[in-house]
KEGUPA-690162 format. One record per residue (C-alpha): x, y, z. Coordinates in pm, whole numbers, padded with zeros to 5 digits. Layout:
N
<X: X, Y: Y, Z: Z>
...
END
This chain:
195
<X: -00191, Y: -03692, Z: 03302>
<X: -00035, Y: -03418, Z: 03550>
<X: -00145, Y: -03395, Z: 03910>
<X: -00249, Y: -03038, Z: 03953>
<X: -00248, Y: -03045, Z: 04286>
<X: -00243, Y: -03258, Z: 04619>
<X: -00304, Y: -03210, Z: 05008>
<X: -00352, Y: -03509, Z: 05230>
<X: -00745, Y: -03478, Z: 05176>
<X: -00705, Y: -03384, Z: 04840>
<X: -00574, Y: -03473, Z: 04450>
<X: -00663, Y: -03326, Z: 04122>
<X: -00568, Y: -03467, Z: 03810>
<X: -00606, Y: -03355, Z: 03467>
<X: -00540, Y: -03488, Z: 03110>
<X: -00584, Y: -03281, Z: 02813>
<X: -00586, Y: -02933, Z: 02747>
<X: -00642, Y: -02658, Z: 02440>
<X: -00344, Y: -02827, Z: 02249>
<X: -00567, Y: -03006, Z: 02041>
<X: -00842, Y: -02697, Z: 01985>
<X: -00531, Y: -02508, Z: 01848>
<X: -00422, Y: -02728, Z: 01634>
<X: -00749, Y: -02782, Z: 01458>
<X: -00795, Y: -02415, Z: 01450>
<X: -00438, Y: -02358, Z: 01307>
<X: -00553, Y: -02656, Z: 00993>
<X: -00915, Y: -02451, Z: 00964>
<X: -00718, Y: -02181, Z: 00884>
<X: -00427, Y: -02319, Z: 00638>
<X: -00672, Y: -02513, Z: 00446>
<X: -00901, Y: -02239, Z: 00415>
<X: -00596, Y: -01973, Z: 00256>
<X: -00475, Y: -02265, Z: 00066>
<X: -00811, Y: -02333, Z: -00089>
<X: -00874, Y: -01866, Z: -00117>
<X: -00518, Y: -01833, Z: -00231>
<X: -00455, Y: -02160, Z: -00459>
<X: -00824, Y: -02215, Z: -00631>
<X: -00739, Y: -02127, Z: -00987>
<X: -00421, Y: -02350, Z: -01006>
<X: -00575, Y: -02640, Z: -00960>
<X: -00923, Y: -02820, Z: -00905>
<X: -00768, Y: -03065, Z: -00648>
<X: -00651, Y: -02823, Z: -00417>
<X: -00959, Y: -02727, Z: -00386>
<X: -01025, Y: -03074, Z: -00254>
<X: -00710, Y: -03057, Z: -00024>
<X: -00808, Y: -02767, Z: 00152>
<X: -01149, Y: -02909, Z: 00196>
<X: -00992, Y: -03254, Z: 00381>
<X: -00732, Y: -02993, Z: 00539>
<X: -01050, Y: -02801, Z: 00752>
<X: -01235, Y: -03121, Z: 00774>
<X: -00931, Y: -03212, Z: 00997>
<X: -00944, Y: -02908, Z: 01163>
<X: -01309, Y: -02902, Z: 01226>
<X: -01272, Y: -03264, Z: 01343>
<X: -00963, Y: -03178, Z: 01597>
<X: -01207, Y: -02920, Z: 01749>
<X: -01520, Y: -03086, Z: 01796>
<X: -01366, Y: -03430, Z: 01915>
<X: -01045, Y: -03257, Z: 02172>
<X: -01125, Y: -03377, Z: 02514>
<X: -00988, Y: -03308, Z: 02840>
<X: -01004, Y: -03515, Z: 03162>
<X: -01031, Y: -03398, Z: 03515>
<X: -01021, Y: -03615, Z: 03807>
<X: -01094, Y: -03468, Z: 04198>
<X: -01063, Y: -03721, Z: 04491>
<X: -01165, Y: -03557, Z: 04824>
<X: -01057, Y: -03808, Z: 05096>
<X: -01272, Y: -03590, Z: 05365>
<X: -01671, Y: -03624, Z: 05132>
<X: -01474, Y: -04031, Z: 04975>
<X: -01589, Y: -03957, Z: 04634>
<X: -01397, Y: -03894, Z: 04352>
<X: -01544, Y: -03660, Z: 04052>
<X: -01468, Y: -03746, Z: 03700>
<X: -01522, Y: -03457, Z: 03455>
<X: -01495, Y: -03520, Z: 03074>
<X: -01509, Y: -03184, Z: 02848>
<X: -01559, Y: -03181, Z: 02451>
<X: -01670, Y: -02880, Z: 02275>
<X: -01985, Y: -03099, Z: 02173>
<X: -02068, Y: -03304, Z: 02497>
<X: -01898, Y: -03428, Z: 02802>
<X: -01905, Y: -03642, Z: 03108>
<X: -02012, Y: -03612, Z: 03469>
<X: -02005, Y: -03852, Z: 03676>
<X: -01905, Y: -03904, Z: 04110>
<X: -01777, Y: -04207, Z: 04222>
<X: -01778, Y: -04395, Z: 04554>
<X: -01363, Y: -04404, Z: 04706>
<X: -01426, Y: -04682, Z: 04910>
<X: -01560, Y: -04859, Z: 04561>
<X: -01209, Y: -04847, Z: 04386>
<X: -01063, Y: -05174, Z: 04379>
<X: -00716, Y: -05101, Z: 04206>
<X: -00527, Y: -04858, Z: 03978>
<X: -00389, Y: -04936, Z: 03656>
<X: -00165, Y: -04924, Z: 03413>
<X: -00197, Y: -05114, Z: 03114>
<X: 00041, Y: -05149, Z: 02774>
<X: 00024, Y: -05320, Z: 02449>
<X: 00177, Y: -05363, Z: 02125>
<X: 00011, Y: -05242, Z: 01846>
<X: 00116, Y: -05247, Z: 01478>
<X: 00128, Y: -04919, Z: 01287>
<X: 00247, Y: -04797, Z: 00919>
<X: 00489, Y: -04604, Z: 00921>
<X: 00513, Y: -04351, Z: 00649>
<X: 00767, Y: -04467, Z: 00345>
<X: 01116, Y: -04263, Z: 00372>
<X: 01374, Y: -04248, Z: 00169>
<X: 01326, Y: -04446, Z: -00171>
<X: 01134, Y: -04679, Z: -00021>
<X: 00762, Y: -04720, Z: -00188>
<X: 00587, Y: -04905, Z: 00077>
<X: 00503, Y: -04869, Z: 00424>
<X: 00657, Y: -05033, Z: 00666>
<X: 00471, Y: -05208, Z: 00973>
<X: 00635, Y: -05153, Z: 01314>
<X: 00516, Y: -05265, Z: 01652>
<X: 00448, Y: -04907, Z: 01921>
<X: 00361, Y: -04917, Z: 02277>
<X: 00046, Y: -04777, Z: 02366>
<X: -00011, Y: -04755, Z: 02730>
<X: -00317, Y: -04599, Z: 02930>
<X: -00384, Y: -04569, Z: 03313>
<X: -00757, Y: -04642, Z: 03459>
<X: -00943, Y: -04675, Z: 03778>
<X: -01074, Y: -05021, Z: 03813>
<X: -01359, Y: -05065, Z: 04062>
<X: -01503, Y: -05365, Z: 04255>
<X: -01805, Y: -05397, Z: 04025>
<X: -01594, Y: -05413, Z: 03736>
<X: -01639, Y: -05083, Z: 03606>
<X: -01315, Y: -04906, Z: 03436>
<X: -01281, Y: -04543, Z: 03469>
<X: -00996, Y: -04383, Z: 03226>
<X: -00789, Y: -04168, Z: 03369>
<X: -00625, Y: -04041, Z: 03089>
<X: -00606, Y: -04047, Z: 02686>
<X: -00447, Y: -04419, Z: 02554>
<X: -00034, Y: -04297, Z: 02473>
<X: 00204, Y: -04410, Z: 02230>
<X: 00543, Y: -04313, Z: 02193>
<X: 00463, Y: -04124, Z: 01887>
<X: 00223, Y: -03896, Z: 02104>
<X: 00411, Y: -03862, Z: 02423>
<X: 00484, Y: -03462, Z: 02539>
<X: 00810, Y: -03377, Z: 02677>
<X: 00746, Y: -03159, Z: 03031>
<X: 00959, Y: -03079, Z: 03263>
<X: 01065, Y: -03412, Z: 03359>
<X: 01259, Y: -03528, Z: 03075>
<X: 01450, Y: -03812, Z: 03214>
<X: 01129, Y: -03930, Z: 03374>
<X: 00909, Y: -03920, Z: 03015>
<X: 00638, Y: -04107, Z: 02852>
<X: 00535, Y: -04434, Z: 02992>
<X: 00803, Y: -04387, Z: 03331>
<X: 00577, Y: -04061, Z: 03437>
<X: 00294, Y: -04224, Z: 03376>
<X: 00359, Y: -04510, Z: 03617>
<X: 00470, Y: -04277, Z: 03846>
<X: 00173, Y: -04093, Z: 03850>
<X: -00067, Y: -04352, Z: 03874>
<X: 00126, Y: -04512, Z: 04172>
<X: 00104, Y: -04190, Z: 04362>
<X: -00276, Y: -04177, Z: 04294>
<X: -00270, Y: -04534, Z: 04424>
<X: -00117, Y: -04469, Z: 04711>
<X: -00343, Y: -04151, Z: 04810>
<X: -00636, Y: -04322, Z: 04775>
<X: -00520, Y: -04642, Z: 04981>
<X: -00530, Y: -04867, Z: 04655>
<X: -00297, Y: -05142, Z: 04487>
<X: -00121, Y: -05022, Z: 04209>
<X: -00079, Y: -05283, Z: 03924>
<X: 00162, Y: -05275, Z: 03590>
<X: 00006, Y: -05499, Z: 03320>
<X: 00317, Y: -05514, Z: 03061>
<X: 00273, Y: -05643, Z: 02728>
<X: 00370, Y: -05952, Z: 02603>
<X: 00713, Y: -05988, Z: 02389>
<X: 00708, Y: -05786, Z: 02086>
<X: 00553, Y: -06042, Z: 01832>
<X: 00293, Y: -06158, Z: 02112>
<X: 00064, Y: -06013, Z: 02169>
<X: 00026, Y: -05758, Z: 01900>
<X: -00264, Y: -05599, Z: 01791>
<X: -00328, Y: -05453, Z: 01418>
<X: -00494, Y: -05117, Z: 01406>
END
């Protein structure tokens, strides 16, 4: 989430961008020269190639990006999801929001085996998301759910990841005249959820 730009009237946020469009395009086309170039060595790579743009295709169709506008001066706030297939409009009320948060959580993942070891190996990552919570009860994302795995380094490097985040979401607390609450996991071990 990066605030594109602020006034005292005004905030616009957006998560998301092409990054993920690229990248599917980019495996569309290595698994399509893989499968032109590499047919007649072996049947599987045909089959490889295949999964390869499946993934590709997949990345393109299901990359989103988020864009949040609060206009103190009209108190609404308009939420804008955009997909290549589908999407999300939707205005809210300001005086509705009840809180903003950010929210983290264990969760178990596999790593990949390294070395000589044969097995995956199960290790507990942070996943953290920010949303708007409102008085009815309704949630509102304001950005993609993070891990450490997935975090992009910007400008800020000493203020990364799950720090920027926090930051972030406190300053769109504070603009629209909101508590801003931290819900940290529990101890590692606690609280963990297996994906």
């Amino acid at each position: 989430m990066k605030i594109i730009s602020q006034s005292a009237d005004e905030l616009v946020l957006q998560e998301g961008s092409a990054t993920g469009i690229a990248i599917g395009v980019v495996f569309v086309m290595v698994g399509a020269c893989v499968g032109y170039f590499l047919h007649s060595s072996s049947p599987i790579v045909i089959w490889i190639a295949l999964a390869v743009v499946v993934i590709g295709i997949a990345a393109v169709l299901f990359s989103a990006s988020i864009t949040v506008h609060a206009n103190k001066t009209s108190g609404r706030i308009s939420y804008q999801k955009k997909r290549l297939i589908g999407g999300q409009d939707s205005t809210y009320a300001i005086a509705d929001v009840l809180r903003i948060e950010t929210r983290k959580q264990w969760r178990v993942q596999n790593s990949p085996p390294t070395g000589n070891q044969n097995a995956s190996i199960p290790q507990p990552v942070l996943v953290w998301q920010s949303v708007i919570v409102f008085k009815d009860g309704r949630e509102l994302p304001l950005d993609h759910q993070k891990t450490s795995s997935t975090t992009t380094i910007g400008p800020a490097v000493l203020m990364g990841g799950q720090g920027a985040e926090v930051a972030i979401a406190t300053q769109v607390a504070n603009f629209l005249s909101v508590p801003f609450q931290e819900i940290a996991p529990p101890n590692i071990g606690m609280g963990v959820i297996q994906l």
